[in-house]
N, CA, C and O of each residue as an XYZ file, in Angstrom:
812
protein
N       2.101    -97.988   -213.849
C       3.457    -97.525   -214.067
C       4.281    -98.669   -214.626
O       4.073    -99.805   -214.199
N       5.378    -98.403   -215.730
C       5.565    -99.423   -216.629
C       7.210    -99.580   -215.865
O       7.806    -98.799   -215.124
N       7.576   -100.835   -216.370
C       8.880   -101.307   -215.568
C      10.059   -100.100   -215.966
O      11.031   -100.082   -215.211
N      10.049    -99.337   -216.818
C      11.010    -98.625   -217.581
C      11.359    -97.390   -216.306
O      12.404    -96.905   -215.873
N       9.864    -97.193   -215.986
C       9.385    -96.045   -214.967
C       9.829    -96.649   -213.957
O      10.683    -95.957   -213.402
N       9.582    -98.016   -213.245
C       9.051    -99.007   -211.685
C      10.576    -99.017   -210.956
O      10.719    -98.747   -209.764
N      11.782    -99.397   -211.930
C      12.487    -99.841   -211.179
C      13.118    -99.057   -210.129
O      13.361    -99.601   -209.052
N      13.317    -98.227   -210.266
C      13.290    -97.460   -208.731
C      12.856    -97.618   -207.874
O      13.320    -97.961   -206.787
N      11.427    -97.297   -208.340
C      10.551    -98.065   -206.919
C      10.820    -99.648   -206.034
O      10.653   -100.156   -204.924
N      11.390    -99.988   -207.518
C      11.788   -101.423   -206.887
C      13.180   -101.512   -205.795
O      13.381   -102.324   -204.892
N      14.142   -100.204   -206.316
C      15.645   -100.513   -205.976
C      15.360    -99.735   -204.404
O      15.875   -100.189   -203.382
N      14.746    -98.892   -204.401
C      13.995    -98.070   -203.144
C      13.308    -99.508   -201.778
O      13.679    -99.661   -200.614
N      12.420   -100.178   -202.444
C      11.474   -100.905   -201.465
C      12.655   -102.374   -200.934
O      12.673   -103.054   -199.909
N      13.506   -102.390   -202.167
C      14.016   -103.826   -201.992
C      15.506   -103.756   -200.794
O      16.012   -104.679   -200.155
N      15.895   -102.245   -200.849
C      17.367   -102.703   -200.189
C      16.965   -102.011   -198.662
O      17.589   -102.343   -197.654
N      15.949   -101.103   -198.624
C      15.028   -101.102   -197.320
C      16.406   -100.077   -196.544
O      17.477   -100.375   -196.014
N      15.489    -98.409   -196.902
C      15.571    -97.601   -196.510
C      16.098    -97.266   -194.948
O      15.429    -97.624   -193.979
N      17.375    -96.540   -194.807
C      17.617    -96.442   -192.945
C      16.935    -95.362   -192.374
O      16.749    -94.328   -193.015
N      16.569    -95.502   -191.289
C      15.346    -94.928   -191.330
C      16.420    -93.962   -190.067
O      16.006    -93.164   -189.226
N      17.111    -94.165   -190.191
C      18.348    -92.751   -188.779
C      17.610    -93.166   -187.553
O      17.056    -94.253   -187.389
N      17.671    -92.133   -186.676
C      16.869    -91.989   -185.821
C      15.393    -91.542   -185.711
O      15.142    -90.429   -185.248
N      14.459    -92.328   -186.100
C      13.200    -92.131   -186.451
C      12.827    -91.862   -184.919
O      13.305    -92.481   -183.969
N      11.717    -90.641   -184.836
C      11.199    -90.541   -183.339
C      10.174    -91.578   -183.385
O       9.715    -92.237   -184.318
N       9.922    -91.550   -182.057
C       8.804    -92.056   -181.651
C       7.529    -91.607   -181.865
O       6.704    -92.198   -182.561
N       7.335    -90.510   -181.247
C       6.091    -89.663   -181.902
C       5.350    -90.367   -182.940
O       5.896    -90.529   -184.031
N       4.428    -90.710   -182.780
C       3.001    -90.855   -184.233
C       3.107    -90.021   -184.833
O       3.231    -90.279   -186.030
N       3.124    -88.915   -184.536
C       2.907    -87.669   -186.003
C       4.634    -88.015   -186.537
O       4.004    -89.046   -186.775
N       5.689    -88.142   -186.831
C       6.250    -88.432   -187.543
C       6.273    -89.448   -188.500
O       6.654    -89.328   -189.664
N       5.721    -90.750   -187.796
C       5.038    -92.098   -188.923
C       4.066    -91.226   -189.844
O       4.195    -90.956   -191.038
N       3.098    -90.878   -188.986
C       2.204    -90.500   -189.904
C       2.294    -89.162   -191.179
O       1.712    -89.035   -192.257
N       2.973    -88.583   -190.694
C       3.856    -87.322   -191.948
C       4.804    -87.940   -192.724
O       5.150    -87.543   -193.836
N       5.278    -89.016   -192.088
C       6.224    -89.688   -193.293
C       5.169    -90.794   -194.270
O       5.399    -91.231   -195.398
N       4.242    -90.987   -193.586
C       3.027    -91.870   -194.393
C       2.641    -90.690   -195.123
O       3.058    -90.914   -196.259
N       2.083    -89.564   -195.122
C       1.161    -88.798   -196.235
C       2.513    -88.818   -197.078
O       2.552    -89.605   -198.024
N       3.363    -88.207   -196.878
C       4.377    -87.525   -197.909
C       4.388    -88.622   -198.810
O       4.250    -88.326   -199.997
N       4.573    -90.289   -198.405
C       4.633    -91.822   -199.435
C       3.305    -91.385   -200.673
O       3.305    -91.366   -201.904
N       2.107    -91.026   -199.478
C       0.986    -91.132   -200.385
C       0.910    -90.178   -201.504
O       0.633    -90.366   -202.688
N       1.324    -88.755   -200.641
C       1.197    -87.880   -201.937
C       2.001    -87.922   -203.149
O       1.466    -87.447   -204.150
N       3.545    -88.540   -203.300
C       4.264    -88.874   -203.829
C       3.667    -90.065   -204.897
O       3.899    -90.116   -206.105
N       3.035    -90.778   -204.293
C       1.846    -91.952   -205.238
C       0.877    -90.946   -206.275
O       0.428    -91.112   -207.410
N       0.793    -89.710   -205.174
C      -0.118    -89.087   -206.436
C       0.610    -88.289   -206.928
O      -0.284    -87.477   -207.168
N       1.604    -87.747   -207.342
C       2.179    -86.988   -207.744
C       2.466    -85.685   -207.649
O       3.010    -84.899   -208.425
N       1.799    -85.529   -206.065
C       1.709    -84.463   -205.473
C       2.833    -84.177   -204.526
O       2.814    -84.267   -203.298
N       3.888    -83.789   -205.368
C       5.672    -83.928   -205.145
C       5.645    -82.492   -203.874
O       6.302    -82.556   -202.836
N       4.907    -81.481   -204.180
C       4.814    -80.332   -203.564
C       4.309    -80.575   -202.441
O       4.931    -79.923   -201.603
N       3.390    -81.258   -201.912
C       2.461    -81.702   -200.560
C       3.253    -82.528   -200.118
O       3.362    -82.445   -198.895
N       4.154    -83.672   -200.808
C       4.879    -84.471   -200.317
C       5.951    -83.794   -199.686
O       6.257    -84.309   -198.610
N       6.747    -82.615   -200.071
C       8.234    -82.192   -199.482
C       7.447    -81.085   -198.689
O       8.438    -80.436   -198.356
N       6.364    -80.374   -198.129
C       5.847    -80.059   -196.912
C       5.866    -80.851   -195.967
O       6.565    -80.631   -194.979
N       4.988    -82.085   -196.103
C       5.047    -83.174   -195.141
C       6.804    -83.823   -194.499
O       7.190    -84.391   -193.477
N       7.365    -83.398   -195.607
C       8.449    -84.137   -195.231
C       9.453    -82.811   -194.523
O      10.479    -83.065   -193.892
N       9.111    -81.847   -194.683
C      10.009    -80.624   -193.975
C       9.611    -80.547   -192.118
O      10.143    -80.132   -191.089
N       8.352    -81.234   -192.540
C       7.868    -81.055   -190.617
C       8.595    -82.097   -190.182
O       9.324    -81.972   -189.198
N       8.480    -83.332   -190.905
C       9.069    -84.671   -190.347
C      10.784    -84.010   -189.962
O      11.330    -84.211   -188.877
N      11.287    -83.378   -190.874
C      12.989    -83.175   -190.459
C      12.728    -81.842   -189.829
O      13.690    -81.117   -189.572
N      11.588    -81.486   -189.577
C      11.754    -80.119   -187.830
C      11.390    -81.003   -186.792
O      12.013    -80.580   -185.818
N      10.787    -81.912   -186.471
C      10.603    -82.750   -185.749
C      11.738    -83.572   -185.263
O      12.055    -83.753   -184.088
N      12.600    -84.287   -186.877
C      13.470    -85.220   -186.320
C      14.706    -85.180   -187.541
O      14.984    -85.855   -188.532
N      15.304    -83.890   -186.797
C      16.173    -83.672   -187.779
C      17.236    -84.695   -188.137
O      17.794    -84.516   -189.220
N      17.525    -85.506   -187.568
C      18.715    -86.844   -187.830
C      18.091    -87.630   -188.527
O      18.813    -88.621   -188.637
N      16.695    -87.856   -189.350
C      16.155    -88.896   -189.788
C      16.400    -89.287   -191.542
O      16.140    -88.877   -192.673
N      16.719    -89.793   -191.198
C      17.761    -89.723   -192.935
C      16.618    -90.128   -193.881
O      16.442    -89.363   -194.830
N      15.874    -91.112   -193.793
C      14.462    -91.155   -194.654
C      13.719    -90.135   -194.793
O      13.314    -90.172   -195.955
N      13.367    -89.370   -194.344
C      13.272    -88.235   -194.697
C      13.613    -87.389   -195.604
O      12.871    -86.839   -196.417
N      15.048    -87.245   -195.440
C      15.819    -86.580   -196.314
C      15.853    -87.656   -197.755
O      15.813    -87.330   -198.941
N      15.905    -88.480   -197.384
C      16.277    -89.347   -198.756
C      14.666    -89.190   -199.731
O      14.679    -89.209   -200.962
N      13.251    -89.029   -198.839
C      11.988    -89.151   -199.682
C      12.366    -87.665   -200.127
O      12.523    -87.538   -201.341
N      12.505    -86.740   -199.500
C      12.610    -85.541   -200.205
C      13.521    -85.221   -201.289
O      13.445    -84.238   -202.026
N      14.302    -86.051   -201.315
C      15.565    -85.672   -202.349
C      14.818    -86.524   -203.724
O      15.099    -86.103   -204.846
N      13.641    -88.007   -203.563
C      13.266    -88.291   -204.364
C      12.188    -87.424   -204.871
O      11.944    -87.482   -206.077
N      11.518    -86.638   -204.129
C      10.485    -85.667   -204.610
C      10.720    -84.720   -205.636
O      10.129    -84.506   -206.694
N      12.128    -83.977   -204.873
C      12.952    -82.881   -205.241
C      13.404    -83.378   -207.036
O      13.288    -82.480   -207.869
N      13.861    -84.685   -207.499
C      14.020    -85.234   -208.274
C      12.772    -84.888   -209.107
O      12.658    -83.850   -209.759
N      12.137    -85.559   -209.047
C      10.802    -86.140   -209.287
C      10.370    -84.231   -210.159
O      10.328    -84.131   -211.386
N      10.178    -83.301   -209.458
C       9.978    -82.048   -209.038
C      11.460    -81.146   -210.877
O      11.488    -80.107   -211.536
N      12.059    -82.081   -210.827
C      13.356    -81.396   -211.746
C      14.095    -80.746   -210.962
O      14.800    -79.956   -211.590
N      14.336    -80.709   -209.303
C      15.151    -79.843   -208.470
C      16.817    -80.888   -208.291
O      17.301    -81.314   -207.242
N      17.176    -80.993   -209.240
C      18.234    -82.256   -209.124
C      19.438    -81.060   -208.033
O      20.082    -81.712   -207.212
N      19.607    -80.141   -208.017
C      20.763    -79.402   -207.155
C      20.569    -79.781   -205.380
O      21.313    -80.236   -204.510
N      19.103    -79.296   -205.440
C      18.311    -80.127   -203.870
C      18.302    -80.790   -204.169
O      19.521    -80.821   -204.339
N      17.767    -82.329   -204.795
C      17.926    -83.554   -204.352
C      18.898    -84.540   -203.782
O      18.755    -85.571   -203.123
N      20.453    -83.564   -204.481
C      21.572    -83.434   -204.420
C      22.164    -83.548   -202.889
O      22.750    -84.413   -202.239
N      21.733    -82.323   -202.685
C      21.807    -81.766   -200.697
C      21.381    -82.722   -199.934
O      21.885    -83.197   -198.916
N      19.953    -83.104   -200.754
C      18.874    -84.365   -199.926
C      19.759    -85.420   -199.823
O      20.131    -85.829   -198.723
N      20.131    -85.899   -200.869
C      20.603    -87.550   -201.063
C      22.130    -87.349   -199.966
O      22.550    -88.345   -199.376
N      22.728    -86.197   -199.831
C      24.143    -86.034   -199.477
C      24.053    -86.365   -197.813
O      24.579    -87.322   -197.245
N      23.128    -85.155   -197.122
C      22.962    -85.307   -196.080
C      22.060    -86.442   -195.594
O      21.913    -86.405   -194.373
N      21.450    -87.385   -196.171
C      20.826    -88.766   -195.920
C      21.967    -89.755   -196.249
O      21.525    -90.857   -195.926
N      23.215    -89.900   -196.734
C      23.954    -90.797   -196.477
C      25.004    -90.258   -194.960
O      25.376    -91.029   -194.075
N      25.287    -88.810   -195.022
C      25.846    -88.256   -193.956
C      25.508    -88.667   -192.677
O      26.305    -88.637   -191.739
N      23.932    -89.192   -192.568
C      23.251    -89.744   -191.604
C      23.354    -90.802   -191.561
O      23.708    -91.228   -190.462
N      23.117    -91.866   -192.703
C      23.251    -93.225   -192.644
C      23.852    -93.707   -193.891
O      23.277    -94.094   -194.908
N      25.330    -93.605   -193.597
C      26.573    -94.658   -194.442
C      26.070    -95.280   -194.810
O      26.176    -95.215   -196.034
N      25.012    -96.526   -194.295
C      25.023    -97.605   -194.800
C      24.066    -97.702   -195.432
O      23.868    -98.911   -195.556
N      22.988    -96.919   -196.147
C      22.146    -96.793   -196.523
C      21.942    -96.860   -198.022
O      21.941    -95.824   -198.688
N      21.710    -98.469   -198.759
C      22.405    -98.473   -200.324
C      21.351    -97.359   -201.058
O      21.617    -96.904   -202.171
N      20.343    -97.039   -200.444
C      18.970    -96.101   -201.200
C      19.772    -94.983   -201.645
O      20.099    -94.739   -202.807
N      20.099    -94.229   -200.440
C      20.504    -93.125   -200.817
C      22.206    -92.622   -201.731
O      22.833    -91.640   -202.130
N      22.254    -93.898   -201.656
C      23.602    -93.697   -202.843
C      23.468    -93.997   -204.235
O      24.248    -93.744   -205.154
N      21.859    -94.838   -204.256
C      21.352    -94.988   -205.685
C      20.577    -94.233   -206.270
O      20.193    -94.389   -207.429
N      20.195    -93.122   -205.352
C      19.166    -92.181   -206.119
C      20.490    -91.112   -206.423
O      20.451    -90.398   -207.425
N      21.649    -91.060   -205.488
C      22.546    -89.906   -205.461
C      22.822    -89.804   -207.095
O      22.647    -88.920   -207.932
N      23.420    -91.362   -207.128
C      23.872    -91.626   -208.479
C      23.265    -91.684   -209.552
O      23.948    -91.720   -210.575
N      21.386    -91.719   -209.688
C      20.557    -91.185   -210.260
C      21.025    -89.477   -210.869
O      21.499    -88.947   -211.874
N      20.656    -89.210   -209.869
C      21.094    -87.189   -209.837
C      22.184    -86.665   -210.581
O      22.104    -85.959   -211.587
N      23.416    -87.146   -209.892
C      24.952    -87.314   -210.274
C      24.890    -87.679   -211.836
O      25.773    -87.091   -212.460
N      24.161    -88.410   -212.538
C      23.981    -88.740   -213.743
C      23.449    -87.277   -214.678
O      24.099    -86.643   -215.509
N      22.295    -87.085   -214.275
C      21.633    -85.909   -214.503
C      22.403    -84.620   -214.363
O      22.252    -83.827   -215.293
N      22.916    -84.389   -213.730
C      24.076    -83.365   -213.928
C      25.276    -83.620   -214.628
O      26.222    -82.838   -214.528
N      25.343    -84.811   -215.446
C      26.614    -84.973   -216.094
C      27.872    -85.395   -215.047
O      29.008    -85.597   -215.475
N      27.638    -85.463   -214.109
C      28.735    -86.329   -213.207
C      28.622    -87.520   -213.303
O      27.890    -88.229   -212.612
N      29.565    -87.971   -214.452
C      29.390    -89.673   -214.729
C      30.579    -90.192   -213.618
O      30.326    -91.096   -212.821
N      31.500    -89.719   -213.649
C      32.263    -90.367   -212.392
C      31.867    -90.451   -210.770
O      32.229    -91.333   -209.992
N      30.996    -89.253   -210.459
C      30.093    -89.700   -209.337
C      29.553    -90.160   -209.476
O      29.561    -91.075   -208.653
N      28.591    -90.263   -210.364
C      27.744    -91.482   -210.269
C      28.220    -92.840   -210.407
O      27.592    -93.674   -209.754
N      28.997    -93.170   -210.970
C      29.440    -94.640   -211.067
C      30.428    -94.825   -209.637
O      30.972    -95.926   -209.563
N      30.750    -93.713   -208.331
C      31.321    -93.929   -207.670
C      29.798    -94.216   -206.608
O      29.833    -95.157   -205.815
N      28.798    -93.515   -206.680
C      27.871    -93.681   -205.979
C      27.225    -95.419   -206.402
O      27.082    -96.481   -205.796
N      27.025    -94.995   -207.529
C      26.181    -97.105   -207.621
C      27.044    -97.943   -206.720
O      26.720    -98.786   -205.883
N      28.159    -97.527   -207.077
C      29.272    -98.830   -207.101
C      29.275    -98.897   -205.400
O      29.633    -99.989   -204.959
N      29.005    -98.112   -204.634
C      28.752    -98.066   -203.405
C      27.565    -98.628   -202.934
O      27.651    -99.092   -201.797
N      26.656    -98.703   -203.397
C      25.247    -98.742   -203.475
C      25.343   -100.698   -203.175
O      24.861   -101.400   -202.286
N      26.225   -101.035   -204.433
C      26.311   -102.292   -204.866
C      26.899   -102.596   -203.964
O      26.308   -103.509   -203.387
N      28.104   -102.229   -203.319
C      28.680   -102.758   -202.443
C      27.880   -102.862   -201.065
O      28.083   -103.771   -200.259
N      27.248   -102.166   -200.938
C      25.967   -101.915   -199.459
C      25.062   -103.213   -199.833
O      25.053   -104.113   -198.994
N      24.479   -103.346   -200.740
C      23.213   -104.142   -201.289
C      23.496   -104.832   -202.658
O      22.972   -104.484   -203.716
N      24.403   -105.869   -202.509
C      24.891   -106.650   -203.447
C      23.441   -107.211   -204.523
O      23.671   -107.488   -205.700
N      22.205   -107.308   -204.035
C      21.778   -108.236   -204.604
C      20.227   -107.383   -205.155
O      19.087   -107.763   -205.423
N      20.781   -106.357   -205.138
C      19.682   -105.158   -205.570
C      19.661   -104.851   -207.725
O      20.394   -104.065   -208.324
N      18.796   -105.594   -208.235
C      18.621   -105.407   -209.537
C      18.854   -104.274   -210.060
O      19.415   -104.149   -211.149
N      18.508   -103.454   -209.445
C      17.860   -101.919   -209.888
C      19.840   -101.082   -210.165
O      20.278   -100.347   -211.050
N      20.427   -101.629   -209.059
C      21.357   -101.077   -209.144
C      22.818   -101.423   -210.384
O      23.593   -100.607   -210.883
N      22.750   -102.890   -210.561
C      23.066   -103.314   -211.916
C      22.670   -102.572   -213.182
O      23.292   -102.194   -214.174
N      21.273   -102.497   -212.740
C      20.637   -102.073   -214.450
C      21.184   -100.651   -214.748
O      21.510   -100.232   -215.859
N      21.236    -99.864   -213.369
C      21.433    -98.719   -213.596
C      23.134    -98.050   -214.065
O      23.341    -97.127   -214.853
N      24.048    -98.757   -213.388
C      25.297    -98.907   -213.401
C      25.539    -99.337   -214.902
O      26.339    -98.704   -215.592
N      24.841   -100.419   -215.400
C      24.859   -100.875   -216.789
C      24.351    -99.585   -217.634
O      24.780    -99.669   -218.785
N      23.670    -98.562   -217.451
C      23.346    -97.529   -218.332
C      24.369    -96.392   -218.349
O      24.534    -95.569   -219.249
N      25.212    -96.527   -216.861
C      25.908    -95.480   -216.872
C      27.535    -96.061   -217.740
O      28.118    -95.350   -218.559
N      28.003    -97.413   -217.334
C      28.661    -97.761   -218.771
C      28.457    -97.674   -220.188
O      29.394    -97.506   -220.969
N      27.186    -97.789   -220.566
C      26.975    -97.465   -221.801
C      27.065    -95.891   -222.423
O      27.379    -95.599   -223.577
N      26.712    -94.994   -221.366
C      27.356    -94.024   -221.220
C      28.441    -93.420   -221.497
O      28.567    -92.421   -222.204
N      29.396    -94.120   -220.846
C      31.074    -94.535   -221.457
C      31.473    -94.952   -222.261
O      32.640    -94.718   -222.577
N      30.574    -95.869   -223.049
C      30.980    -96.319   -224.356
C      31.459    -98.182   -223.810
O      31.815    -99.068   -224.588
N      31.315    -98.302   -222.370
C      31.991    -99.759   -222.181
C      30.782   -100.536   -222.218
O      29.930   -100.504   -221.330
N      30.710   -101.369   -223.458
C      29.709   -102.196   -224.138
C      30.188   -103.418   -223.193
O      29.758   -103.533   -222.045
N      30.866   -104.081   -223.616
C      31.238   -105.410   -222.621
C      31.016   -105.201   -221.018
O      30.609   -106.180   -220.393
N      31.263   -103.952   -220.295
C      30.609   -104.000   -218.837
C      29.563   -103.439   -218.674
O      29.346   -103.177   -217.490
N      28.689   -103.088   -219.469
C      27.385   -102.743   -220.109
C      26.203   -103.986   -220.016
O      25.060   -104.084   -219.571
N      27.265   -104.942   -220.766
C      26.170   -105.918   -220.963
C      26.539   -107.280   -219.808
O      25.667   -108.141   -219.687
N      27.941   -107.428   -218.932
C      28.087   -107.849   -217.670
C      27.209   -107.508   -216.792
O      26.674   -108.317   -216.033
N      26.928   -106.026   -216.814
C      25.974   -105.447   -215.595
C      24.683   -105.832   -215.557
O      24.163   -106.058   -214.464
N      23.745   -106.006   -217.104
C      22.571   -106.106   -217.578
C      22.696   -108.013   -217.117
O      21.982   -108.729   -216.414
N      23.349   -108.151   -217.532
C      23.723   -110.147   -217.522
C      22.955   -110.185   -215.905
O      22.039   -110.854   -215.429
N      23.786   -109.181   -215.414
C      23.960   -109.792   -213.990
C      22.154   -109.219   -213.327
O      21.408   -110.007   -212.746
N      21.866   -108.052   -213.544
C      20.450   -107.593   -213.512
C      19.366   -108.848   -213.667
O      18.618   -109.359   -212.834
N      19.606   -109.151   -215.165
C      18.716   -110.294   -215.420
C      18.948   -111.366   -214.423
O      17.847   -111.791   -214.073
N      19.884   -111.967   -213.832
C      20.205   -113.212   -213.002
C      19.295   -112.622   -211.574
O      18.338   -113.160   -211.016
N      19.818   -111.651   -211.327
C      18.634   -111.202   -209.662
C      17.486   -111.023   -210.050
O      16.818   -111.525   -209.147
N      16.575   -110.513   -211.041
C      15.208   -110.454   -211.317
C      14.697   -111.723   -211.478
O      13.669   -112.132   -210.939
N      15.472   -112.397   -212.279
C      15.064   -113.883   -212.247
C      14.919   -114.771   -210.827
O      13.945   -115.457   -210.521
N      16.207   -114.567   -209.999
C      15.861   -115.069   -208.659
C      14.681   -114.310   -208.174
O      13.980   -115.097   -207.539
N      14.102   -113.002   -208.198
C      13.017   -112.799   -207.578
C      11.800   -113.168   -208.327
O      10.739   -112.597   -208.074
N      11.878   -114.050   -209.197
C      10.840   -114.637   -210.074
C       9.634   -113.296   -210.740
O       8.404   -113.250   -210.732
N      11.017   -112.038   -211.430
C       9.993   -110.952   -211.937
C      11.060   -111.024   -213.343
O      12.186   -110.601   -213.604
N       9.837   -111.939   -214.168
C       9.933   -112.046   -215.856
C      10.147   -111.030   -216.523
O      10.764   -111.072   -217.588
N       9.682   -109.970   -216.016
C       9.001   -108.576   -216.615
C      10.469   -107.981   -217.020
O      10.765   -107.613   -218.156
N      11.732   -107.943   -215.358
C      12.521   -107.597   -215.100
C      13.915   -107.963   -216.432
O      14.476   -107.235   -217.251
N      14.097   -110.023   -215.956
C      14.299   -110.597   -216.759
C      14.376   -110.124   -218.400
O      15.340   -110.103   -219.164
N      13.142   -109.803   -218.582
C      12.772   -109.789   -220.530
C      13.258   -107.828   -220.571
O      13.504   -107.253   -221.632
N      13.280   -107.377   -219.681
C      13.545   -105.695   -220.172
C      15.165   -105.839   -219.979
O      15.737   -105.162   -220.834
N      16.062   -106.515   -219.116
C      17.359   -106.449   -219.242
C      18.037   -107.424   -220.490
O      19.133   -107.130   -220.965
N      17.420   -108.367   -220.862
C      17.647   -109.124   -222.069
C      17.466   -107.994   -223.684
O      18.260   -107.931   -224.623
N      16.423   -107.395   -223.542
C      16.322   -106.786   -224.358
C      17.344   -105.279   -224.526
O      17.458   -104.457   -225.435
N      17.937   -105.411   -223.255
C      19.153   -104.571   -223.392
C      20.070   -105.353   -223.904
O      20.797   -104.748   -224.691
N      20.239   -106.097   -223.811
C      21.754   -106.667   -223.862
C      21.782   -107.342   -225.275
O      22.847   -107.718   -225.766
N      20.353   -107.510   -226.035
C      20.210   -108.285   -227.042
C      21.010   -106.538   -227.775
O      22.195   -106.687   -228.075
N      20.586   -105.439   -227.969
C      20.732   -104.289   -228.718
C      21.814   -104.228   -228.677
O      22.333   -104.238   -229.794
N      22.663   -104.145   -227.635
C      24.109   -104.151   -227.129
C      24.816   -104.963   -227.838
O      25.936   -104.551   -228.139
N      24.365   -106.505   -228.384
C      25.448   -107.173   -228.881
C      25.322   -106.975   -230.612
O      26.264   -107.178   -231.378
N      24.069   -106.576   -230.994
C      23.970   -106.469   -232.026
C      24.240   -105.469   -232.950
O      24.202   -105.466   -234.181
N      24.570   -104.466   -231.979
C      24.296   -102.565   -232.275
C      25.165   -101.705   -231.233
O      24.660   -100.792   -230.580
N      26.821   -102.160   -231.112
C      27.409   -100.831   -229.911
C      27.101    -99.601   -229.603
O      27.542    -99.039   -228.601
N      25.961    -98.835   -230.810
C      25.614    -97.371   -230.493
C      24.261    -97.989   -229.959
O      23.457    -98.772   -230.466
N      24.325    -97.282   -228.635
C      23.412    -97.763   -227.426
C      21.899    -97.505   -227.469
O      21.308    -96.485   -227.823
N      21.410    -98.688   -227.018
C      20.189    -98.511   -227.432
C      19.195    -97.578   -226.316
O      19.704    -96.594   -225.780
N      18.427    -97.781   -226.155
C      16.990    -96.978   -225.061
C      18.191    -97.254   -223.651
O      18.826    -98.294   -223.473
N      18.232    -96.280   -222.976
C      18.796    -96.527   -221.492
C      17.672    -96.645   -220.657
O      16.666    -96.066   -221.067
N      17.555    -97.469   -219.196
C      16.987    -96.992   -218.663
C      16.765    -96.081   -218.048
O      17.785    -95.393   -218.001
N      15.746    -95.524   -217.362
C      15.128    -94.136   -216.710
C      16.141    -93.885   -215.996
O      16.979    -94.706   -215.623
N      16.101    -92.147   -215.654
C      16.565    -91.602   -214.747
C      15.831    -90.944   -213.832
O      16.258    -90.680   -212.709
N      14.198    -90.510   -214.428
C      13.335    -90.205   -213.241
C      13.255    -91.233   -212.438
O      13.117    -92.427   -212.701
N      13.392    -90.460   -211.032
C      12.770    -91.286   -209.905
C      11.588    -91.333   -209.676
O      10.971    -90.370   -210.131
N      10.852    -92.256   -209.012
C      10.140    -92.464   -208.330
C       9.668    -92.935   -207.075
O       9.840    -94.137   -206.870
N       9.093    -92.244   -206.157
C       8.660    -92.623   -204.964
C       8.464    -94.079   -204.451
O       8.110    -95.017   -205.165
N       8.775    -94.153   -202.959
C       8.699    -96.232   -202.667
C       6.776    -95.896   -202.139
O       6.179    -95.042   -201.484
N       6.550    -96.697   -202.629
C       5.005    -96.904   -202.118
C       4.842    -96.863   -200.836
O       4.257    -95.937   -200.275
N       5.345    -97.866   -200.238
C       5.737    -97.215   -198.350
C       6.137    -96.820   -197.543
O       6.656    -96.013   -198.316
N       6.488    -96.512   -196.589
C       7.118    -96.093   -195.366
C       7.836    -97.339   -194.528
O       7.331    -98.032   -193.644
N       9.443    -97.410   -195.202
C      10.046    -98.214   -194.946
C      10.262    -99.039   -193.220
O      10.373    -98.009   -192.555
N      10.322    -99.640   -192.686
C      10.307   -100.305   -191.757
C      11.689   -100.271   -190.682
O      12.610   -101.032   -190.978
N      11.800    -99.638   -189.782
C      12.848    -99.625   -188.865
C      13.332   -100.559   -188.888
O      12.598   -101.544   -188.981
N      15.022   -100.798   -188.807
C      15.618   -101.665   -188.723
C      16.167   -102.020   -187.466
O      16.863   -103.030   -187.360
């Protein structure tokens, strides 16, 4: 999976999912583990089964709701993912995931002002999250604001670089190089989501 596709996965694993009130129970780890896996395979449909027992089991568990709203995405159900992402911050405020996939969605439906109210929340939760710059930087370009377009991308590149990912670095440069050379906007990044490889870690 190519960085164009990844960074989600990245903005997902890095600002570390609230996991609500996760039960105790093993079969909830472990239903929230298949749903990660099937989601790896693209088996978005097996994944939001697994994840419907996990929220009859433990209905307050906001990871839950938040993997399903990425499935639901994933799936083209952006109206549910919608519900998903809404009632997983309803659960956990502080949760920068679920205000960055919201604002994913919010995009996709043409709500550019939610969405730039959702990143900007996101950012404020998880200041130091790449994924959420880059993305915020697409939704200015969006707008036509080239100069906070290429602030946002500036600033993207500076955190990928602290996490010593070049890859990151050279794909936000290459935004910002188009940007100064060319105001009609170049390749945005993605709006499909994608699934976090694991089953985030109680906090």
């Amino acid at each position: 999976m190519g960085r164009k596709r990844a960074w989600l996965v990245g903005l997902a694993l890095s600002m570390g999912l609230a996991t609500g009130a996760l039960a105790q129970a093993p079969t909830v780890e472990s239903l929230l583990q298949r749903a990660v896996e099937r989601g790896r395979q693209g088996d978005f449909e097996a994944a939001i089964l697994a994840l419907n027992q996990v929220i009859q089991l433990a209905p307050t568990n906001a990871t839950a709701f938040t993997l399903r709203g990425v499935a639901y995405t994933n799936l083209g159900n952006a109206k549910q993912a919608l519900a998903d992402f809404t009632k997983a911050i309803e659960l956990a405020p502080k949760a920068a995931a679920a205000y960055g996939y919201r604002s994913v969605v919010r995009r996709q439906l043409q709500d550019l002002p939610g969405a730039l109210a959702d990143v900007n929340e996101a950012i404020k939760i998880d200041s130091k999250n790449p994924g959420f710059y880059s993305f915020r930087g697409a939704l200015h370009m969006d707008a036509g604001e080239r100069a906070k377009a290429i602030s946002d991308f500036q600033q993207a590149a500076k955190l990928f670089g602290e996490r010593g990912d070049t890859e990151g670095v050279k794909e936000m440069q290459e935004f910002i190089n188009a940007l100064e050379k060319q105001p009609a906007a170049p390749a945005k990044p993605p709006t499909q989501a994608t699934p976090p490889q694991t089953v985030p870690s109680k906090k």
